[in-house]
FINUPA-108644 format. One record per atom (N, C-alpha, C, CB): residue number from 1; x, y, z. Coordinates in steps of 0.02 Angstrom, whole numbers. Each point is the difference from the previous one (the first is absolute). Glycine has a CB too. Example, Ala and Ser with C-alpha at 12.3 -4.5 7.8 and 13.67 -1.06 7.14 Angstrom:
2
ATOM  seq       x       y       z
ATOM    1     660    -284     390
ATOM    1     -45      59       0
ATOM    1      45      60       0
ATOM    1     -95     -59      62
ATOM    2      77     112     -98
ATOM    2      42      59       3
ATOM    2     -39      55      37
ATOM    2      59     -32    -108
***
This chain:
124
ATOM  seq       x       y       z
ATOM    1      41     -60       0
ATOM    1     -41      60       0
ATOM    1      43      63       0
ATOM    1     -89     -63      60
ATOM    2     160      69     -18
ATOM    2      38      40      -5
ATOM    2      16      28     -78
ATOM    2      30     -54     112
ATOM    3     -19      -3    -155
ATOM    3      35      10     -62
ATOM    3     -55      53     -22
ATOM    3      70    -125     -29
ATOM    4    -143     110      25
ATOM    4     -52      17     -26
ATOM    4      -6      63      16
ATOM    4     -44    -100      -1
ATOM    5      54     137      58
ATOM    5      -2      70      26
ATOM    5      64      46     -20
ATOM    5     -69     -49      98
ATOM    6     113      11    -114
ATOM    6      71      50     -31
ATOM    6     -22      10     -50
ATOM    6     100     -36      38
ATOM    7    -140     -24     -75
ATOM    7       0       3     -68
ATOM    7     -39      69     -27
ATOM    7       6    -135       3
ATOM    8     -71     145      31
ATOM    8     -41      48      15
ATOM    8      26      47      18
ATOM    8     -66     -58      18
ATOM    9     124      62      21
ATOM    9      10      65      28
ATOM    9      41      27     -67
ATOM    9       2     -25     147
ATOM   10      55      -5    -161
ATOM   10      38      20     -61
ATOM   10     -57      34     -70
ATOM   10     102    -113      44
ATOM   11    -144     100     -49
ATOM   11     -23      -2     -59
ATOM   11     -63      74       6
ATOM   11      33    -160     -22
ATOM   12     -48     153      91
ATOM   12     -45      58       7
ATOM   12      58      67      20
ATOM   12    -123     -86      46
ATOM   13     204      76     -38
ATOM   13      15      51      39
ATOM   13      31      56     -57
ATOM   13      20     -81     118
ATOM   14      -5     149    -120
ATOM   14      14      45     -18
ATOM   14      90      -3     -16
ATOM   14    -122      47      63
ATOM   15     128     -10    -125
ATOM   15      82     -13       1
ATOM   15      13       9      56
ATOM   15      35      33     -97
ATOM   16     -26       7     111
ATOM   16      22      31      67
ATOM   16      16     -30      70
ATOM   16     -62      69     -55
ATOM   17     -19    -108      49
ATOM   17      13     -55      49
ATOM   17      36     -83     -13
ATOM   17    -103      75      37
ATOM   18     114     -68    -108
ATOM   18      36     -54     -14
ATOM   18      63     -13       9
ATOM   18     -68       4     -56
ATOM   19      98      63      29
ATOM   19      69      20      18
ATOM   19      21      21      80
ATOM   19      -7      40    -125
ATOM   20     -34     -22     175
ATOM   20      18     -21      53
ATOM   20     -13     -59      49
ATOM   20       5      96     -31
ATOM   21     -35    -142     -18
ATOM   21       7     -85      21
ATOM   21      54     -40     -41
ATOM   21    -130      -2      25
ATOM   22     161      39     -77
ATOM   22      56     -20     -13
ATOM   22      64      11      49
ATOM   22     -56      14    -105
ATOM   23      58      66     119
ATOM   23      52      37      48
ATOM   23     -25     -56      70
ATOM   23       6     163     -57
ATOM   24     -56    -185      72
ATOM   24       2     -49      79
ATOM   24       3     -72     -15
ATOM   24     -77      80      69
ATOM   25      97    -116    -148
ATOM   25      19     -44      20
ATOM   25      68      -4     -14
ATOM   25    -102     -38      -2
ATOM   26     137      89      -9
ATOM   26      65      12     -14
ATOM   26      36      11      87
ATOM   26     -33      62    -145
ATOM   27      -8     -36     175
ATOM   27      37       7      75
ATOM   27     -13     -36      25
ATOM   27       8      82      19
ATOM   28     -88    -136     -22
ATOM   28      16     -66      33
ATOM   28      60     -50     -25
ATOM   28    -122      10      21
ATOM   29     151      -5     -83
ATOM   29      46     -41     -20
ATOM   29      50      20      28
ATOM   29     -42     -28     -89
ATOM   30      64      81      95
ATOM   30      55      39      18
ATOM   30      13     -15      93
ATOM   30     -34     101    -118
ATOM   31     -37     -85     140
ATOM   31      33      -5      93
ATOM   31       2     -79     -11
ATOM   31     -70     111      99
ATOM   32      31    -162    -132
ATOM   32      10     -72       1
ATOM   32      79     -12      10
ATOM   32    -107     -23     -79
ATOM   33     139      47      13
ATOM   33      74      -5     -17
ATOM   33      27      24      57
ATOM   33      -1      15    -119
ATOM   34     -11      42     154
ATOM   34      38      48      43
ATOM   34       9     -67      68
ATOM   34     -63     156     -45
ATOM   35      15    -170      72
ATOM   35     -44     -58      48
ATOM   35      52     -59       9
ATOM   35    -133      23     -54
ATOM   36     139     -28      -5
ATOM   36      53     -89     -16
ATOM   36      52      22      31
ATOM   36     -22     -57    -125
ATOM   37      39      -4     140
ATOM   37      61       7      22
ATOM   37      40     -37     -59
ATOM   37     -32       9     133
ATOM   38      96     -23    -109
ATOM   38      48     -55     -47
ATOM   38     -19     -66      -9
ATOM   38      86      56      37
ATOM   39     -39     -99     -43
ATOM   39      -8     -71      14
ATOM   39     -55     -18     -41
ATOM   39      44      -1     114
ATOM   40     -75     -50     -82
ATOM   40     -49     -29     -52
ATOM   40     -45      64     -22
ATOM   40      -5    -131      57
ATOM   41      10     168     -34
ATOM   41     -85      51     -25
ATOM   41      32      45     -78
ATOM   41     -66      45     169
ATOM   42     116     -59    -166
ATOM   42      44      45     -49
ATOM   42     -41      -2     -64
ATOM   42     124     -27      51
ATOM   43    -110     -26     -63
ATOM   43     -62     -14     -89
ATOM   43     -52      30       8
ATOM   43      15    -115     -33
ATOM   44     -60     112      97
ATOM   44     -61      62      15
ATOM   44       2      69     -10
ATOM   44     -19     -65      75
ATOM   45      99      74     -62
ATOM   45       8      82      11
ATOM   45      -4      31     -58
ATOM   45      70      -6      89
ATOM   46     -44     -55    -152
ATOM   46      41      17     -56
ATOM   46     -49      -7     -33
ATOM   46     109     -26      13
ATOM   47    -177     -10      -6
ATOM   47     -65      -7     -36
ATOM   47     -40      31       3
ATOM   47      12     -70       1
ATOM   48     -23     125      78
ATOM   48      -4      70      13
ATOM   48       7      36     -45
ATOM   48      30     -15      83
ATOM   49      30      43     -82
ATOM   49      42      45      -9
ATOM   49     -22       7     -88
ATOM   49     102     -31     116
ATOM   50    -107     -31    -153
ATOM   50       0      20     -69
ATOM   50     -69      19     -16
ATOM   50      95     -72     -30
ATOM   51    -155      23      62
ATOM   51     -56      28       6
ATOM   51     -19      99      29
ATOM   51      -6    -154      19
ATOM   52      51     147      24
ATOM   52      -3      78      -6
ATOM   52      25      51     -56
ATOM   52       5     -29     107
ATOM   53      53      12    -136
ATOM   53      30      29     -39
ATOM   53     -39     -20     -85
ATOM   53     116      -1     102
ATOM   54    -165     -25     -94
ATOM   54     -17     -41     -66
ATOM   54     -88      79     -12
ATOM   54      59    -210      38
ATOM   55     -76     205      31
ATOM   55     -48      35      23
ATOM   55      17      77     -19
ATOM   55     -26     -93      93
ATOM   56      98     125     -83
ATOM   56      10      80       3
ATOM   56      19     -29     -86
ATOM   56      56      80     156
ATOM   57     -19    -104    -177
ATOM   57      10     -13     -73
ATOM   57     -60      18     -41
ATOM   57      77     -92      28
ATOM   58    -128      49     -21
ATOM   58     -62      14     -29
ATOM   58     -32      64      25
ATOM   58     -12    -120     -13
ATOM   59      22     156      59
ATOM   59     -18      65      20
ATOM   59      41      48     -56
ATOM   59     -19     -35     139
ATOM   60      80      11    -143
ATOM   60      44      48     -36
ATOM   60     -22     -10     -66
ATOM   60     101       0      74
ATOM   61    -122     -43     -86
ATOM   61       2     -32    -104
ATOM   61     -60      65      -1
ATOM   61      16    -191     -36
ATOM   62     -64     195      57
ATOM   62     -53      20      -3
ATOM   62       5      52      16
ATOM   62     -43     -78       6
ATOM   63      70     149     -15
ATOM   63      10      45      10
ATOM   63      16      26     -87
ATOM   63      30     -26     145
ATOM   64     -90      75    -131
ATOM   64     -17      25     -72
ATOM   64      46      90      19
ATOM   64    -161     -91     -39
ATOM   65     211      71      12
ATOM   65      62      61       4
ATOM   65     -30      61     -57
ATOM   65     125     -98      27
ATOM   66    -142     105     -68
ATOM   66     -27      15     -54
ATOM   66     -84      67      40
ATOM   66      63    -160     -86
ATOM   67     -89     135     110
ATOM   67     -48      34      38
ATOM   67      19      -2      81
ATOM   67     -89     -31     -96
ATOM   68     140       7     124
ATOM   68     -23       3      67
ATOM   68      94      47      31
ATOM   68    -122    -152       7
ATOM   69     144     185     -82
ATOM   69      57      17      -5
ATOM   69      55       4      51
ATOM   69     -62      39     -74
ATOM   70      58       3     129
ATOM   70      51      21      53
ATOM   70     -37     -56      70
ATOM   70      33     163     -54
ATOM   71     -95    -159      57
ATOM   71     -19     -40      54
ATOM   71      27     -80     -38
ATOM   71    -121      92      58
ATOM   72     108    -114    -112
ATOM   72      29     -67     -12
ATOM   72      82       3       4
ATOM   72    -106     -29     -77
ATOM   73     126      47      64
ATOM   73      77      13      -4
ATOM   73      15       0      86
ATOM   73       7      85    -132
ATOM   74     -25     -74     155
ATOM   74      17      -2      62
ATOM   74     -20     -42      40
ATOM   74      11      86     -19
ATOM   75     -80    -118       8
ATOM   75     -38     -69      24
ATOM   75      52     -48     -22
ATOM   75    -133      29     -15
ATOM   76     168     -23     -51
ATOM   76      46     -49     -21
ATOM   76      71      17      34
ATOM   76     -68     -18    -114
ATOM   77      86      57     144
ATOM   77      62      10      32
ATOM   77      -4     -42      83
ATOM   77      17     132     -80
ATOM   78    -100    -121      79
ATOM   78     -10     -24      83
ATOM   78       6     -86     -18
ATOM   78    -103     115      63
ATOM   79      67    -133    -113
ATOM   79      -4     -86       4
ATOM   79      62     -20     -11
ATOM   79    -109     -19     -44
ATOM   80     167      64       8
ATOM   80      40     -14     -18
ATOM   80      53     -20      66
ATOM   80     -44      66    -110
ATOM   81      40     -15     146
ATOM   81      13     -14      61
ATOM   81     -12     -67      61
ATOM   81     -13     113     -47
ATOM   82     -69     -95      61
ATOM   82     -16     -68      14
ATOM   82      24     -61     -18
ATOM   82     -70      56       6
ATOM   83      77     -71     -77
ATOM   83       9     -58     -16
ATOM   83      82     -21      12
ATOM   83    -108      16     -81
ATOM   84     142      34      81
ATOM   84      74       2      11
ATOM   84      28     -30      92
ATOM   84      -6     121    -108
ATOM   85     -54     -71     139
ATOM   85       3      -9      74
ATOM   85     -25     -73      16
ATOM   85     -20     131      22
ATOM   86     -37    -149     -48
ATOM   86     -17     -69      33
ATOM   86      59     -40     -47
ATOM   86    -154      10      34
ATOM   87     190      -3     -95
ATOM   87      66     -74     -29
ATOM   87      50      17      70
ATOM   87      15       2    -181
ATOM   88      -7      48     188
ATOM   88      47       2      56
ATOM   88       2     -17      57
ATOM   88      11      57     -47
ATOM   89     -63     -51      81
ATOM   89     -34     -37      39
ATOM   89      21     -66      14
ATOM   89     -76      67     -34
ATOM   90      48     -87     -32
ATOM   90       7     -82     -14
ATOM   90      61     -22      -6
ATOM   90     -92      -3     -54
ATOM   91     136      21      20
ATOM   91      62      -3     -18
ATOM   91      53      -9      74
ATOM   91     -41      77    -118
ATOM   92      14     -18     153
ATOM   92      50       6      41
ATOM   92     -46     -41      73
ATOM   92      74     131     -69
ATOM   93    -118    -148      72
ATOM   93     -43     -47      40
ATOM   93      11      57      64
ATOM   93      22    -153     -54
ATOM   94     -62     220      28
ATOM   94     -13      51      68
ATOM   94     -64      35      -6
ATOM   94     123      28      15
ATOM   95    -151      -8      31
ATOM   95     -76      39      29
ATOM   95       2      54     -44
ATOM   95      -8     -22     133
ATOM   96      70      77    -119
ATOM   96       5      65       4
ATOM   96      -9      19     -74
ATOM   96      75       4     109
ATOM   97     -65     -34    -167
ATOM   97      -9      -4     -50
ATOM   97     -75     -13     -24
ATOM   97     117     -25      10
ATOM   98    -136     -10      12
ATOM   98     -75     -14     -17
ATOM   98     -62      47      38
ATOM   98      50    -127     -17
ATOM   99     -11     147      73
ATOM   99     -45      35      46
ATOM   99      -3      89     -40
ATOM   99      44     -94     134
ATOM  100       7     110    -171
ATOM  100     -14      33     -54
ATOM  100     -20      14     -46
ATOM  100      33      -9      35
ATOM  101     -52     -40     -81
ATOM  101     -46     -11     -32
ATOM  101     -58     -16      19
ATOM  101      71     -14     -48
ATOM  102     -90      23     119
ATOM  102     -64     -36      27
ATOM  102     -26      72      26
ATOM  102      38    -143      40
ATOM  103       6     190     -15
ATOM  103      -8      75      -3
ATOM  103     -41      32     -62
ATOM  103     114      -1      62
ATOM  104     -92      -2    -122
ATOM  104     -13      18     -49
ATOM  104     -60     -36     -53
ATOM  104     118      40      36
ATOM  105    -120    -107     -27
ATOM  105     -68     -42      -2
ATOM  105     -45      42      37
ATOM  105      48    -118      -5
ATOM  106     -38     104      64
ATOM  106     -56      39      52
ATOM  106     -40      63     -17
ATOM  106      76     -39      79
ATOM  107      -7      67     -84
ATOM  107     -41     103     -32
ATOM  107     -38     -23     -48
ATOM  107     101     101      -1
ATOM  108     -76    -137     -66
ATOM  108     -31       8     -45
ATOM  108     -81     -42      -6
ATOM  108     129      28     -38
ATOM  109    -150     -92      92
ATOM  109     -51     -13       8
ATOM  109     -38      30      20
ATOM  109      36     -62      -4
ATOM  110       4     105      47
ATOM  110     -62      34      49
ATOM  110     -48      64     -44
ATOM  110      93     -20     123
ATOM  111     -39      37    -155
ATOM  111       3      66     -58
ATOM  111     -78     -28     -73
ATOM  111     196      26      21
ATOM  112    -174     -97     -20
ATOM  112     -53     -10     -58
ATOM  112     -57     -42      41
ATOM  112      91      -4    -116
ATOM  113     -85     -17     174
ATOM  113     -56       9      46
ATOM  113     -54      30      10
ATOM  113      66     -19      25
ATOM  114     -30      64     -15
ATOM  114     -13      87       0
ATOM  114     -55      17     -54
ATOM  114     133      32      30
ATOM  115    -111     -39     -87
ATOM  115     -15     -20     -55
ATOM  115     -67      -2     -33
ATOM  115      89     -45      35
ATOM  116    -110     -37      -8
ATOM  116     -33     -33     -22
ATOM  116     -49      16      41
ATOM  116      69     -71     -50
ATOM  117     -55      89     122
ATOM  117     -58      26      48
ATOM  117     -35      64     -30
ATOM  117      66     -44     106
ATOM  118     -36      93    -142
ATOM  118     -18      55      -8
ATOM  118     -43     -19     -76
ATOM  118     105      72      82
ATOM  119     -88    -100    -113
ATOM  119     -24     -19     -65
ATOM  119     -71     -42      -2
ATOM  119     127       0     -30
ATOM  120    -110     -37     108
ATOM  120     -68     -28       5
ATOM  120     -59      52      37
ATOM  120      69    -124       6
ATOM  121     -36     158      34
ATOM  121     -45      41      16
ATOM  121     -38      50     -37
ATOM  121      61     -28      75
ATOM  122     -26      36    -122
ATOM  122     -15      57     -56
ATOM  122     -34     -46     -63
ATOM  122     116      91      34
ATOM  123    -136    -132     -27
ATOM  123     -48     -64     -49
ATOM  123     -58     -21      42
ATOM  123     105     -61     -60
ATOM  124    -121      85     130
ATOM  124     -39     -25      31
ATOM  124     -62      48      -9
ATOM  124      89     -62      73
***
């Protein structure tokens, strides 16, 4: 029944609100990764970690530079970032790296949150 209510939710929700259910499953992947420890959980961290980075990737592909000029250019400097901070992260098997990119995930969910609340309110 779960599957059945995402399914619904995705399909009735607003860009807006789509793209900030993208930005929260990118930070659940991300504190997941952050969470692990070494040792056996490592393949978890690292299955994390790309799932997050797979998540701001497709955030970035989709950035229409062309109309969304200086604000895209710079949305793409931030994912660009992100995605750099959580390989490093991974790479170097530390928090402080990911917890940076989890900074900057954050703003930006909350920001198209923000968003989608106002968009819905203004459709109601």
């Amino acid at each position: 029944m779960g599957h059945r209510y995402q399914q619904m939710d995705i399909s009735t929700a607003t860009p807006e609100a789509l793209v900030a259910k993208l930005f929260q499953g990118a930070i659940r992947h991300a504190r997941r990764a952050r969470d692990l420890g070494d040792g056996p959980q490592l393949r978890d961290r690292g299955a994390s970690i790309t799932k997050a980075v797979a998540i701001v990737g497709e955030l970035r592909s989709s950035l229409d530079h062309e109309r969304g000029g200086e604000i895209a250019t710079n949305l793409g400097r931030l994912y660009d970032f992100v995605i750099d901070r959580l390989t490093e992260g991974n790479l170097r098997r530390e928090a402080k790296p990911i917890d940076e990119a989890l900074t900057v995930l954050t703003t930006l969910e909350e920001a198209w949150a923000e968003l989608a609340r106002r968009g819905e309110r203004g459709a109601a």
